[in-house]
C-alpha positions as CSV (number, residue, x, y, z in Angstrom):
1,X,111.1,-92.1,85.3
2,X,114.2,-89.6,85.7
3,X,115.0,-89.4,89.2
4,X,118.1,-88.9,91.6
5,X,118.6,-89.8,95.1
6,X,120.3,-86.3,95.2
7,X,116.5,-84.8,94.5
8,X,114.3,-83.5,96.8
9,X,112.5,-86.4,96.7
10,X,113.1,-89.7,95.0
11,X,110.2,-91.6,94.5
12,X,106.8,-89.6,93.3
13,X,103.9,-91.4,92.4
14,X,100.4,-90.7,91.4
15,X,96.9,-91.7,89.7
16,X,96.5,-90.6,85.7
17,X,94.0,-90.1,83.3
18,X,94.9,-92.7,80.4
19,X,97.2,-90.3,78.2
20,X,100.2,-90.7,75.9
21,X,103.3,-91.0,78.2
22,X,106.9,-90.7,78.1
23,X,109.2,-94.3,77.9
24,X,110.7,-93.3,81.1
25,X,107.5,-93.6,82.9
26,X,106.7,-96.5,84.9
27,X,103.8,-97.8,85.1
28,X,102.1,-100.1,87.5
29,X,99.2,-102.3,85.8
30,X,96.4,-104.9,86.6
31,X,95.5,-102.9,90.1
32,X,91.9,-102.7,90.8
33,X,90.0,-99.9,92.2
34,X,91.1,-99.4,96.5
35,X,94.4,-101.1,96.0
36,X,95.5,-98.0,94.3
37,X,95.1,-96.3,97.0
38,X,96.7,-98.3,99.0
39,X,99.6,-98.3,96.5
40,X,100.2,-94.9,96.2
41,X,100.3,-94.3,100.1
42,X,103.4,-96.5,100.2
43,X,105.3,-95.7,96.9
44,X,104.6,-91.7,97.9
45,X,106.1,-91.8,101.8
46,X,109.3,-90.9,103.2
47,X,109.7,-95.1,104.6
48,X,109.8,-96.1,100.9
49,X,111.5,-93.1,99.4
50,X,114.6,-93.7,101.7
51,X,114.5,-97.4,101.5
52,X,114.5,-96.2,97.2
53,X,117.2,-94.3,97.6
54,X,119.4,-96.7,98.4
55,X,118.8,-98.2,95.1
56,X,119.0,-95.5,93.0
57,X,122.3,-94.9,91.8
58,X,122.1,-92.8,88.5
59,X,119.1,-90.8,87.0
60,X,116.6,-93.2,86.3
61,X,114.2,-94.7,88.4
62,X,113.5,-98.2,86.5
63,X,110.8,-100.5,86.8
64,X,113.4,-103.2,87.8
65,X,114.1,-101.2,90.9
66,X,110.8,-101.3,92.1
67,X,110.9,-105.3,91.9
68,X,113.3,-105.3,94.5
69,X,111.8,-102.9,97.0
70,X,109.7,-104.1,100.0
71,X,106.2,-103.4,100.1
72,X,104.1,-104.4,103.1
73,X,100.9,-107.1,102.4
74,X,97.0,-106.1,102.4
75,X,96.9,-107.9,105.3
76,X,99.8,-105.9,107.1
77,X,97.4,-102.6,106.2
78,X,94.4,-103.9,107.3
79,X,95.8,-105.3,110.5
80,X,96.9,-101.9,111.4
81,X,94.1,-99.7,109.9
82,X,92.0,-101.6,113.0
83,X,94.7,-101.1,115.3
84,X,94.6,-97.1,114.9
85,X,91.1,-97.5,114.1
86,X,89.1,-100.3,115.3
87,X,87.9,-101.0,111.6
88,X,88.4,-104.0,109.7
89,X,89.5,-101.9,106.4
90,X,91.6,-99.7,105.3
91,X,89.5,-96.6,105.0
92,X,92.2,-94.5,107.0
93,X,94.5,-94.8,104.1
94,X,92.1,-94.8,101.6
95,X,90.5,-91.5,102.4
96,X,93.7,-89.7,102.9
97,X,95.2,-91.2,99.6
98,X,91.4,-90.2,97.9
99,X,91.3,-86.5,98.7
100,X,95.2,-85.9,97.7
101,X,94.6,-87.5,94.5
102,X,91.2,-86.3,93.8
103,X,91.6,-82.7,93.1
104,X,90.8,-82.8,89.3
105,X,87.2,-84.0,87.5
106,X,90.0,-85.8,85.3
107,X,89.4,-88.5,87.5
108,X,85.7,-88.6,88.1
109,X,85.4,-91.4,86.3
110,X,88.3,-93.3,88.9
111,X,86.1,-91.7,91.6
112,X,83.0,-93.6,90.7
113,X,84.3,-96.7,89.9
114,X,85.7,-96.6,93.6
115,X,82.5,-96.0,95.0
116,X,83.0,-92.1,95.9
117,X,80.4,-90.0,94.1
118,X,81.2,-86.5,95.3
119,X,83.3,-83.6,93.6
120,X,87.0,-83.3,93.7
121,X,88.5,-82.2,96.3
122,X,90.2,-78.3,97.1
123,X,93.5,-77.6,96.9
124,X,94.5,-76.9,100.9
125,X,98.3,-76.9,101.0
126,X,98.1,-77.0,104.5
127,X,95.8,-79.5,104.9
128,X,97.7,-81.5,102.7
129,X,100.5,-81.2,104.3
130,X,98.8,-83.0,107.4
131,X,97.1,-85.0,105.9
132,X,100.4,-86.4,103.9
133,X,102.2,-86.7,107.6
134,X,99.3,-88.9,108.7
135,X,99.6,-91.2,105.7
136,X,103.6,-91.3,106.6
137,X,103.3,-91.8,110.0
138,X,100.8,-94.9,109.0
139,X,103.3,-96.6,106.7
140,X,106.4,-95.6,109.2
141,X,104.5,-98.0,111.9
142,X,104.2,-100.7,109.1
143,X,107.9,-100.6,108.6
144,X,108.1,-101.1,112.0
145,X,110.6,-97.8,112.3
146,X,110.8,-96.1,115.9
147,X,110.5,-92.7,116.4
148,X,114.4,-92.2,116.5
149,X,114.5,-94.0,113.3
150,X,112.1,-91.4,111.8
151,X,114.3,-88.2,113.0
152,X,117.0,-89.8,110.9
153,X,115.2,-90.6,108.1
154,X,113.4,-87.3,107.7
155,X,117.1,-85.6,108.0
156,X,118.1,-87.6,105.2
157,X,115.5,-85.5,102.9
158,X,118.0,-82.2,103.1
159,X,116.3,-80.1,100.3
160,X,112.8,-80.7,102.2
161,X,114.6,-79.8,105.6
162,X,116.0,-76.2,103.7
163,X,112.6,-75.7,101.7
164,X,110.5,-76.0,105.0
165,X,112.8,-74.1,107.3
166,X,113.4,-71.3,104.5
167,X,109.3,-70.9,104.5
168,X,108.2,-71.6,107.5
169,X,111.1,-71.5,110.2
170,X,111.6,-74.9,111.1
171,X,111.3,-78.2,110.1
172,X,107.7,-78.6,109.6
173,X,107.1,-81.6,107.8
174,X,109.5,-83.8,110.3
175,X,107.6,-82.3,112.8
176,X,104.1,-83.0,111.3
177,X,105.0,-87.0,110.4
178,X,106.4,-87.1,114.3
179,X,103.7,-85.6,115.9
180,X,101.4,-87.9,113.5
181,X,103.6,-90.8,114.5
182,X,102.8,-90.2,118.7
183,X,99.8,-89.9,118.6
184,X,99.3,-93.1,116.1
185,X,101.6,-95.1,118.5
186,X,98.8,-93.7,121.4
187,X,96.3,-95.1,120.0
188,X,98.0,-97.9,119.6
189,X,99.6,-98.5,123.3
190,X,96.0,-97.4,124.9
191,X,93.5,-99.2,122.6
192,X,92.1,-96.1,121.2
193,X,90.8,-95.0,118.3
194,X,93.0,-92.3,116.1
195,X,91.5,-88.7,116.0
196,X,92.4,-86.9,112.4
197,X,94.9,-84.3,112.6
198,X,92.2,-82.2,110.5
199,X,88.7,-80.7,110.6
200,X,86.7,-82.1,109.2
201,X,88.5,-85.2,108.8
202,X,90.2,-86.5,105.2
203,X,87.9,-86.7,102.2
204,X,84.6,-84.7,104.0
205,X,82.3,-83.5,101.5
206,X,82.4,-80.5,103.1
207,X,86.2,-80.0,101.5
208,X,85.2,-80.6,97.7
209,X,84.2,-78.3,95.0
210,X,80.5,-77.6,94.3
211,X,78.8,-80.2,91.7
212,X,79.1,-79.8,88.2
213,X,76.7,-76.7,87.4
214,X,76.2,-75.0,90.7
């Protein structure tokens, strides 16, 4: 994968119909079904894309440099998805990760064999976009970073900083993970479960396209 540390962002991962590809792609094989999921929630956040970074030192993002990159256990997830939650799972991640991915009937077929038989998803930038902080403020608590380590790693993202403040004003996205991250850590301190950022929450059937010949 070409890729800088100069770039917007770093490391960009995603779910893809089986198709030719480039040699530059990497490729991640013998992952079943959720774990994907779980996968791309890390590989796609602003923890792992600074920690990536700092490994990246020319224009290509090899599989090698993934090998030496941290990535939390299954157990770490689940362990935290029932802290935020009070479920022994990790559907908070999973749903997130699910209606990001799903936009496309590419991946029906991915759909089904995960157990989700609805349409994909709409394409809500804004919702997205909070949705996206909520999966970051997740895998910022698994990192164990503070909140003070999060305003310095999201400042280290400068072309993301410009972009949002150019179209909105202000650093939206730091402000979406951090508000994400307080209210996660709320839950957390007062035994609580986590209310979604968004209405209806991540992955609602409400938010997909009509079946296939409506």
């Amino acid at each position: 994968m070409i890729a800088r540390a100069t770039d917007e962002r770093t490391t960009i991962a995603t779910i893809m119909p089986e198709r030719p590809c480039g040699h530059t792609l990497s490729i991640f094989e013998d992952i079943s079904g959720r774990n994907v999921l779980l996968l791309l929630a890390i590989l796609n956040s602003f923890a792992y894309d600074f920690l990536s970074r700092q490994k990246v030192a020319g224009i290509s993002f090899s599989h090698w440099i993934y090998k030496q990159l941290p990535l939390p256990t299954l157990e770490q997830m689940h362990q935290l998805n029932f802290q935020i939650t009070g479920k022994p799972n990790t559907d908070f991640v999973e749903q997130r990760v699910l209606e990001l991915v799903y936009t496309s009937w590419d991946l029906e077929q991915y759909s089904k064999d995960i157990g989700h038989s609805e349409p994909p998803f709409i394409w809500d930038s804004d919702r997205r976009s909070i949705i996206q902080a909520e999966i970051d403020s997740f895998v910022f608590h698994l990192f164990k970073n503070q909140r003070r380590d999060i305003d310095y790693i999201m400042d280290t993202f400068p072309i993301v900083k410009r972009n949002d403040i150019n179209k909105y004003g202000e650093y939206r996205t730091k402000d979406l993970v951090l508000a994400a991250w307080d209210q996660m850590q709320e839950a957390i301190d007062n035994n609580t479960e986590y209310v979604p950022m968004t209405d209806p929450p991540p992955a609602h059937p409400s938010v997909a396209h009509p079946p296939k010949g409506t």
